[in-house]
C-alpha angles and dihedrals in degrees: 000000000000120000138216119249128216114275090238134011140192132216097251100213090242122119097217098031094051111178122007130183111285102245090057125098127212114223138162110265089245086062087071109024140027126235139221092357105165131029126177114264124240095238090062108142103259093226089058100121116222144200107222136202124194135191090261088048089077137071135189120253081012113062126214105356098172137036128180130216123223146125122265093251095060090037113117107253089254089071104100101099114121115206129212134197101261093023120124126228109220117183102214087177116075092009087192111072083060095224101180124153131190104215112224118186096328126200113272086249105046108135119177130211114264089238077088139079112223108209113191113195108244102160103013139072104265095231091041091052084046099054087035093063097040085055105118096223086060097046092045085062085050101050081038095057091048124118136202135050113249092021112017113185148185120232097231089231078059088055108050095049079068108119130234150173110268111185122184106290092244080068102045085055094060088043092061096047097048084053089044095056101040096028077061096055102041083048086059099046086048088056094048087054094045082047091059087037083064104040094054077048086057096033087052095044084052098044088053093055111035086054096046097051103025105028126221111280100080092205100059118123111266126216120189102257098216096245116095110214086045097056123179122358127179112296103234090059136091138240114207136149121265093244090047083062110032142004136254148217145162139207140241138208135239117249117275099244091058096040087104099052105043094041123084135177093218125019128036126054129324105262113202124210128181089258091067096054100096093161089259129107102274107224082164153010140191099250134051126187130228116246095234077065099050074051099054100042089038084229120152144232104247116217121244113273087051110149112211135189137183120256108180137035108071140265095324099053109023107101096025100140152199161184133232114233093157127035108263151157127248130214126239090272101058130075120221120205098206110217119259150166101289116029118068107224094226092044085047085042098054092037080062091063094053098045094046096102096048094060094095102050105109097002120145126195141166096204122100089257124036116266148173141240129218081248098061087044089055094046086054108123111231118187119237120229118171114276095248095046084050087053090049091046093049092053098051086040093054096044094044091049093049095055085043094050092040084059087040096058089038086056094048078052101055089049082049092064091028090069098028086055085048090047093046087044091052090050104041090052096046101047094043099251084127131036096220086165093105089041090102119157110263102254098252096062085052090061088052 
């Protein structure tokens, strides 16, 4: 859909604005608005229960995603910032992750973290000065204006001197409404394609395990396979134990001190952390280690074919798994299944995506997150099929996962434009490259 542009414009004197309609002004946003007005007080009673909102509570195009619930005594010391209904949450910590939130009819209690900049309309319509400051050419000044490495960030006086468009409130208005109403639109469209984003995810996930403990042929005889939460399974297979069919290992890593000497971007072996198994097969990683330091830890170069699974680093990361397209080495925190005689790489591969949830039943750990050993990797139960049935269920298992991931990634793309689209359409309105004032809703969808 095309859009009408402003009879006149003006050069606005602004480098990344460029020219605006000619009955706009351009003023620093504290021109307009005020920012950080109320903080809690110290004396604040310890038993005041708060809502509150931190940095990793906001997302961009979608606002405040998670609040937290606690009294004032075991609050962190950033939580002062009082929110109001209109204000704008601006991170100026981290600038890059664009956390931004427009506030709508908070609770009473909501507190953010101090890592934000809390601007209150003061001169300005509240939903113009929101979509204002999402616009990306404003938060590109911003990310810009940033200082520091780790945590770059932005002082909020800083902030405020930033310059805008500012057109007649009867137009903002009309600004604001035009973004309510297809921003509304673009954000459900975005949800439908996240929906279908899940359910492949579910689709893939069923079709994994339905084909590695029941097979493929519905009408096979079934037996009980003696583990509870695995129930029946074909009943010419077999049900063994991982270390009664192949054999295991696991890395180590060379001390700290010497890291820097023995890892290289670009020549030695492939070393494989936790954070490389992505439950895909691994044809490369980021880091590759010297041979002087395979030396040194006596660790090996595992075969291709290798599975391998996580073994630290709690509930988000145990059970990640891979397989190995390339010969490589493991750290210290990742289980390789060596091939072997009986079980067919792809069929055990595929077997680890389905038994990733139940890791963690039984499992026992001193450490702060749950983890497991090599033992309990090798305790795991893995159902037998013959060799040549594993090598037909991992075919239908690869082949179906690839069309499902192909609809999957198409799916990711078309939320990619979507909110690009939704990103281009703020900016455009809010900067004047578009007259959305006669864009009015027809009347029957008013009614609506």
């Amino acid at each position: 859909m095309s859009f009408p542009k402003y009879p006149q414009y003006k050069d606005s004197g602004v480098e990344w604005l460029g020219s605006l309609p000619s009955g706009w002004r351009i003023a620093p946003i504290k021109a307009v608005a005020s920012c950080n007005d109320e903080v809690l007080p110290e004396s604040t009673d310890g038993d005041t229960l708060i809502e509150y909102v931190e940095i990793s509570g906001v997302e961009e195009g979608r606002g405040i995603t998670q609040t937290e619930t606690m009294t004032f005594h075991a609050a962190p010391s950033r939580a002062r910032r009082v929110v109001r209904h209109g204000d704008v949450l601006i991170s100026t910590v981290r600038t890059y992750l664009r956390a931004i939130a427009t506030v709508s009819h908070p609770p009473e209690n909501l507190v953010a973290s101090t890592g934000f900049a809390g601007i209150r309309p003061r001169d300005v319509h509240p939903g113009f000065l929101g979509y204002l400051l999402h616009c990306e050419y404003l938060m590109s000044e911003v990310i810009a204006r940033s200082v520091g490495i780790s945590y770059p960030a932005i002082n909020a006086s800083e902030l405020m001197r930033l310059k805008g468009p500012i057109p007649s409130l009867q137009e903002q208005r009309s600004i604001a409404d035009f973004l309510d109403r297809e921003t509304a639109k673009i954000d459900a469209l975005v949800e439908e394609q996240k929906r279908l984003i899940e359910l492949l995810k579910e689709k893939r996930q069923a079709v994994i395990s339905q084909a590695v403990t029941k097979g493929l042929d519905p009408n096979v005889p079934m037996k009980d396979s003696g583990v509870e939460w695995l129930g029946e399974v074909p009943a010419h297979w077999g049900v063994r134990k991982l270390k009664q069919v192949c054999s295991t290992t696991s890395g180590s890593t060379p001390n700290t001190a010497m890291q820097e000497t023995y890892y290289t971007d670009e020549t030695g072996t492939p070393w494989v952390r936790t954070m490389d198994l992505g439950n895909d097969v691994l044809h490369s990683v980021e880091v590759h280690i010297t041979e002087q330091a395979l030396n040194d830890t006596a660790c090996k170069v595992l075969p291709v074919g290798t599975v391998m699974v996580a073994m630290y680093g709690g509930d988000g990361t145990v059970g990640k798994n891979g397989l190995l397209g390339i010969p490589a080495a493991i750290n210290q925190a990742v289980c390789g299944l060596l091939p072997s005689d009986v079980l067919v790489p792809e069929y055990l591969f595929r077997y680890m995506q389905f038994y990733r949830p139940y890791w963690m039943i039984g499992a026992e750990s001193s450490r702060k997150d749950p983890n497991i050993s090599q033992e309990r990797v090798r305790d795991a139960v893995v159902p037998l099929p013959p060799k040549a049935e594993q090598h037909t269920i991992a075919g239908f298992v690869g082949n179906t996962c690839v069309n499902l991931d192909r609809l999957c990634s198409e799916a990711e793309r078309a939320v990619e434009l979507l909110l690009e689209r939704r990103a281009a359409l703020i900016s455009a309105a809010v900067t004047g490259k578009i007259d959305v004032r006669g864009l009015a809703p027809r009347p029957e969808a008013a009614a609506a």
